[in-house]
C-alpha positions in Angstrom: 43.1 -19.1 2.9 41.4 -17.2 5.8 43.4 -15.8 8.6 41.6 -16.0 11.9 41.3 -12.3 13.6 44.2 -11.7 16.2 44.3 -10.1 19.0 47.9 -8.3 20.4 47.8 -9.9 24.1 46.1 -13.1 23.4 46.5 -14.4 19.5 43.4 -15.5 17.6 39.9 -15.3 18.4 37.6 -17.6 19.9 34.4 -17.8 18.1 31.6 -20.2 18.4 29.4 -21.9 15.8 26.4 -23.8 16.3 23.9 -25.5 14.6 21.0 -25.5 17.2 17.8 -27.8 17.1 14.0 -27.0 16.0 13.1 -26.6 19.0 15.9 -25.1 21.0 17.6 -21.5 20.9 21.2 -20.6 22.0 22.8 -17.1 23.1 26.2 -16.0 23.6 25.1 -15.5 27.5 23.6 -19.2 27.7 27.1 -20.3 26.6 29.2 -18.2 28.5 27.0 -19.7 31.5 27.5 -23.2 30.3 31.2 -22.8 30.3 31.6 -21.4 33.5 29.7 -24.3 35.1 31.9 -26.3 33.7 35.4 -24.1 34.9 36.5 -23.6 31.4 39.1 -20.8 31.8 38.4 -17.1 31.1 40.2 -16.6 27.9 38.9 -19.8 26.6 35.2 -18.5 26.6 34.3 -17.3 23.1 33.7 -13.5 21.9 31.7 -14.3 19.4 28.1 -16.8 18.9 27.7 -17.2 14.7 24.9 -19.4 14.3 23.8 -21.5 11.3 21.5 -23.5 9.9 23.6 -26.0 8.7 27.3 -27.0 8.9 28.6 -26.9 5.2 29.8 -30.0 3.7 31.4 -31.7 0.9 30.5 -34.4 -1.1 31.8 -37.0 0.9 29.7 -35.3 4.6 32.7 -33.8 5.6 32.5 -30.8 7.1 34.4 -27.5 5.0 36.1 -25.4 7.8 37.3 -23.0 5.6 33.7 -22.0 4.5 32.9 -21.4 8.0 36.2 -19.7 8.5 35.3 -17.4 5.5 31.5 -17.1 6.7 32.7 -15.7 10.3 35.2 -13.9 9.2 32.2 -11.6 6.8 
């Protein structure tokens, strides 16, 4: 099982994954942007953008959060 990558003053990392569009792009700054609009706290805004172009899944659709666990973490 994948550990997610802590931090001494604040615990685990907040990382973001997308899946964008055709037609649309996304950066770690657009984000960032996004969330302060939207007052999300400061230590709540992810780090880290990992983009893919798919979300893995299982046979049954769901989606396999430890692949993308193991995929960030490489």
């Amino acid at each position: 099982m994948s550990r997610p990558r802590f931090f001494p003053r604040f615990g685990a990392e907040d990382v973001c994954v997308v899946v964008p569009t055709a037609d649309h792009s996304v950066t770690l700054a657009h984000i960032k942007a996004l969330l302060k609009e939207k007052d999300v706290a400061a230590y709540k805004v992810p780090r880290k953008l990992v983009v893919f172009g798919s979300l893995p899944r299982n046979a049954l659709g769901k989606v396999m959060k430890r692949e993308i666990r193991q995929r960030v973490r490489a």
